[in-house]
C-alpha positions in Angstrom: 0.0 0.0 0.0 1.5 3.4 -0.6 2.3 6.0 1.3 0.9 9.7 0.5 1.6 13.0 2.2 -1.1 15.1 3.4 -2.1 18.5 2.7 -1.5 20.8 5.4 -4.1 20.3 8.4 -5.3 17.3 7.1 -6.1 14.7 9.3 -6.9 11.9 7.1 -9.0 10.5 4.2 -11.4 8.3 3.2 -11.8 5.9 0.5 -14.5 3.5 -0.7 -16.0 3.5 2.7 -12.7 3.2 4.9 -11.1 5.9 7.3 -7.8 6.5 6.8 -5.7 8.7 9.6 -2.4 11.2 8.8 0.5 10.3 11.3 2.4 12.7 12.7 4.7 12.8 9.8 2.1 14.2 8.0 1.8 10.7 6.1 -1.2 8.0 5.5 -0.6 4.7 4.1 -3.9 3.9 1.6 -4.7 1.1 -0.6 -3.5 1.8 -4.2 -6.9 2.3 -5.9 -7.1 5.4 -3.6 -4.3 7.3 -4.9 -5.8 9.0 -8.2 -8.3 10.2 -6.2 -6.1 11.5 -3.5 -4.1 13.5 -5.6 -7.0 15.4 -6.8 -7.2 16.5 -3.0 -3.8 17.4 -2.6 -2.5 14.8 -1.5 0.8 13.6 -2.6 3.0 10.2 -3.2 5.6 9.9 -1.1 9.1 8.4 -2.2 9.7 4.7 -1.2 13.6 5.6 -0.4 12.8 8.5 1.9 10.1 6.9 4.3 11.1 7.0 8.0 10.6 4.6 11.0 8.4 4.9 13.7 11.0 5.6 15.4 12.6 7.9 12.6 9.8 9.9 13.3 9.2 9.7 17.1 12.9 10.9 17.7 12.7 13.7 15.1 9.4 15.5 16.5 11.0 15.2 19.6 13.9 17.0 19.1 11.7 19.6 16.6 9.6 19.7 20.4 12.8 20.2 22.0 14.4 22.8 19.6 10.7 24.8 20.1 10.8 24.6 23.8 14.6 26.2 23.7 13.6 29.1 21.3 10.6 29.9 23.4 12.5 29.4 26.8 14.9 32.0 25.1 12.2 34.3 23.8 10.9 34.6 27.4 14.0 35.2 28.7 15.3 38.4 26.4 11.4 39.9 27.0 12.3 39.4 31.0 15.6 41.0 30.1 14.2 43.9 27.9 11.9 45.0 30.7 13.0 47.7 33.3 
């Protein structure tokens, strides 16, 4: 079954009756009759070679949370600094 990214804020998809939900890479795995449709919607086929793990993808949004939670740690602290 292939592996199509969503359009932004999509959550998932349906297809001849079936659910189908986006994971946190922004990906959903759907049968193959559903692609034609799919890309009508935006949605696009994703490249065999360049698919991530489960725990590809668990470790990077972590560090993206990480790297998010420094910058705003740091914003916080220059606004504390700035005010007198």
């Amino acid at each position: 079954m292939p592996k199509m990214k969503a359009p932004e804020g999509a959550t998932g998809c349906s297809h001849a009756g079936e659910a189908y939900d986006v994971d946190d890479a922004g990906h959903v795995t759907v049968p193959d009759a559903a692609v034609v449709d799919l890309k009508s919607h935006g949605y696009e086929p994703v490249a065999d070679v360049a698919q991530e793990t489960d725990e590809e993808v668990d470790a990077r949004i972590k560090a993206e949370n990480a790297a998010q939670a420094e910058a705003d740690a740091a914003a916080a602290a220059s606004k504390k600094g700035g005010k007198k």
